[in-house]
C-alpha positions in Angstrom: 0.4 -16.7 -36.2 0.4 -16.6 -32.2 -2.2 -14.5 -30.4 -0.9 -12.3 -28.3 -1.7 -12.4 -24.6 -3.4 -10.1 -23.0 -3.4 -10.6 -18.8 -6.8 -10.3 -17.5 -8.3 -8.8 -13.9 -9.2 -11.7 -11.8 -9.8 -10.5 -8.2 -8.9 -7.6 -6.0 -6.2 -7.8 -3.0 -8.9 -5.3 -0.6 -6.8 -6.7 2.2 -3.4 -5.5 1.3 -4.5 -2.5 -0.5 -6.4 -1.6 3.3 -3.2 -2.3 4.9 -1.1 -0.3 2.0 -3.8 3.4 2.4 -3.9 3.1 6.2 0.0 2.7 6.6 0.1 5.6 3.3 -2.3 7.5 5.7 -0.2 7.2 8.8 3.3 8.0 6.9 1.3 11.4 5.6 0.5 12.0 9.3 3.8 12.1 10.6 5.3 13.8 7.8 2.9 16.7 8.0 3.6 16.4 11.8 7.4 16.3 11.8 7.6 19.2 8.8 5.1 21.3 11.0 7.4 20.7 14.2 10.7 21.4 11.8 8.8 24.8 10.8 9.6 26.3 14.6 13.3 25.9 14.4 14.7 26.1 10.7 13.4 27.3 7.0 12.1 25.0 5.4 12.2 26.2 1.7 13.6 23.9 -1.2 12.1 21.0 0.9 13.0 18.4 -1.5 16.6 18.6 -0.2 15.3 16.6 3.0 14.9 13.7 1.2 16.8 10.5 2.2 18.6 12.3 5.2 16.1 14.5 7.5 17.8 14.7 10.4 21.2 15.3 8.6 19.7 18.3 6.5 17.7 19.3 9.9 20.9 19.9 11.6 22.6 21.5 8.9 20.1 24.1 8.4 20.1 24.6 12.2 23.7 25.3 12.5 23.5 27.5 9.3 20.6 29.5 11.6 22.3 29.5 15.0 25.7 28.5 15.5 27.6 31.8 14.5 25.5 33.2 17.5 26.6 30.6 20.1 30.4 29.7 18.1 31.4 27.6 21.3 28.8 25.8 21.8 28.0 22.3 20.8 24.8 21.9 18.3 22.8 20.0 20.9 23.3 22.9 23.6 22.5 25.5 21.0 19.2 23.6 20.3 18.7 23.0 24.0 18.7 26.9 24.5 15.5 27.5 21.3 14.0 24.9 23.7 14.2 22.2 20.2 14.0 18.9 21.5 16.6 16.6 18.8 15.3 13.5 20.7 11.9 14.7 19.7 13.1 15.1 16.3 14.8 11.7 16.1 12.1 10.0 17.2 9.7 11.6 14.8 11.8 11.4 12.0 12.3 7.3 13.2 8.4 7.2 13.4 8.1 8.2 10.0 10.5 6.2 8.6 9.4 3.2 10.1 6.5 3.2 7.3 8.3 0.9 4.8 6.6 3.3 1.7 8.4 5.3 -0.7 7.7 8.8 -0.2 7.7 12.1 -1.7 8.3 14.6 0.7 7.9 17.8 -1.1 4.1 16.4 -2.2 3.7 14.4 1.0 2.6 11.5 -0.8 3.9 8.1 -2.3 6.3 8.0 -5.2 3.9 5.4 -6.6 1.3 3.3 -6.0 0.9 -0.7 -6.2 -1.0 -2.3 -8.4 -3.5 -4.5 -6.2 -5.3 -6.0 -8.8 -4.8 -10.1 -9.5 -4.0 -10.3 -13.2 -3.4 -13.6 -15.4 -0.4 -14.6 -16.3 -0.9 -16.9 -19.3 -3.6 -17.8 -21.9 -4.4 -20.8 -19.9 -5.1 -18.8 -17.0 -7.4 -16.6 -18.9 -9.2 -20.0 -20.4 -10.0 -21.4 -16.9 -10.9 -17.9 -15.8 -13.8 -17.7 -18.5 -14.9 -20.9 -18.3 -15.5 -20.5 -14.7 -17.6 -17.2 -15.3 -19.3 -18.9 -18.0 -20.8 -21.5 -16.1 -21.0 -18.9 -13.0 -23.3 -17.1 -15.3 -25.3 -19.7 -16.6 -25.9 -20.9 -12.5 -27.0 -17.2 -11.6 -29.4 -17.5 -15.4 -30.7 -20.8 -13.9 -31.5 -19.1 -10.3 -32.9 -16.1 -12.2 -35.2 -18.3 -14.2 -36.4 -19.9 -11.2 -33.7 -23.0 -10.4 -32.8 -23.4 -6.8 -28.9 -24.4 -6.3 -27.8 -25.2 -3.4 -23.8 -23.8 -3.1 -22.4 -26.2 -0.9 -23.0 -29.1 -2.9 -22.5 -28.0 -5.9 -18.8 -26.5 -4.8 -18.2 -29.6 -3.7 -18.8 -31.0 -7.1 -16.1 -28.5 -8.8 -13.8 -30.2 -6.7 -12.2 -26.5 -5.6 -12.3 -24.5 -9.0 -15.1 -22.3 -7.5 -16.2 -21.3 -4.3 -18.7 -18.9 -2.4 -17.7 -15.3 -1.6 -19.8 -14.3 1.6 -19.1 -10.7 0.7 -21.1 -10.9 -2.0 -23.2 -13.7 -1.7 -22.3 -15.5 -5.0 -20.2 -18.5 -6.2 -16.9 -16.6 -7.8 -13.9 -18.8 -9.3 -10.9 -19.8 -6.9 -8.5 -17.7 -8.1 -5.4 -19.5 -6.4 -6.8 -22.5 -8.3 -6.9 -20.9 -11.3 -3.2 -19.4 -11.0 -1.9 -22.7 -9.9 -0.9 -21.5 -6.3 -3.4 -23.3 -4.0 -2.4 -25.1 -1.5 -2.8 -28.5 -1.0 -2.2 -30.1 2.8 
């Protein structure tokens, strides 16, 4: 009888998930923005509808507002005389959309969130991972106990497996190493 994998947590991708919140922030931003602009021109109930096709729904709700008022007129003259700007708006909704993120308008949020954590993807993986900590462990006993270790030559001697995260000031495993994706030039 096989044991069943289990993937374990290896690392943390802080980079990307920094990128991912500030782009999330900015794309919540402008959509507050843009719906708070919309607000001045056309209802904005069952918001949901927007979804997918802004501007379309923008001028569709605009016309249902304003053009039996003004039946001769072309939309963009209608919305030149309520002083609404659809350059603005095209260029808002564009600003928004240029956030490559799923969104959810009606909650102004993401659809979902990715997973930024570096998981295992076989047993082997998870062996090397907790040898590595193992012997991580048994250096930061040794330094505990009074042992002095110098990192540099002693990363040198496992040849790549480990190395020194000046973020935290201790020797972590090489996670690329461990996956099997490092690089070699």
């Amino acid at each position: 009888m096989s044991k069943e994998f289990k993937p374990m947590v290896i690392g943390h991708k802080h980079e990307e998930e920094k990128v991912y919140t500030s782009n999330a922030d900015t794309k919540k931003m402008r959509c507050k923005e843009l719906f708070n602009h919309l607000n001045k021109f056309i209802p904005l109930d069952e918001i949901s509808s927007f979804e997918g096709r802004i501007y379309d729904e923008v001028i569709k709700r605009f016309t249902e507002k304003h053009h039996a008022s003004y039946p001769t007129l072309r939309i963009e003259k209608v919305a030149e005389l309520h002083d609404m700007s659809l350059h603005k708006i095209e260029a808002m909704i564009s600003a928004f959309n240029s956030i490559d993120i799923n969104w959810n308008i009606e909650k102004n949020a993401p659809t979902e969130t990715p997973d930024f954590r570096i998981l295992t993807q076989s047993e082997d993986e998870n062996k090397r991972y907790k040898l590595l900590t193992n012997i991580i462990s048994s250096i930061e006993q040794a330094q505990m106990d009074g042992m002095t270790f110098y990192p540099s030559p002693m990363l040198s001697g496992f040849n790549g497996w480990m190395q020194y995260d000046f973020n935290t000031s201790k020797i972590v495993p090489n996670i690329s190493r461990i996956q099997g994706t490092e690089r070699n030039y």
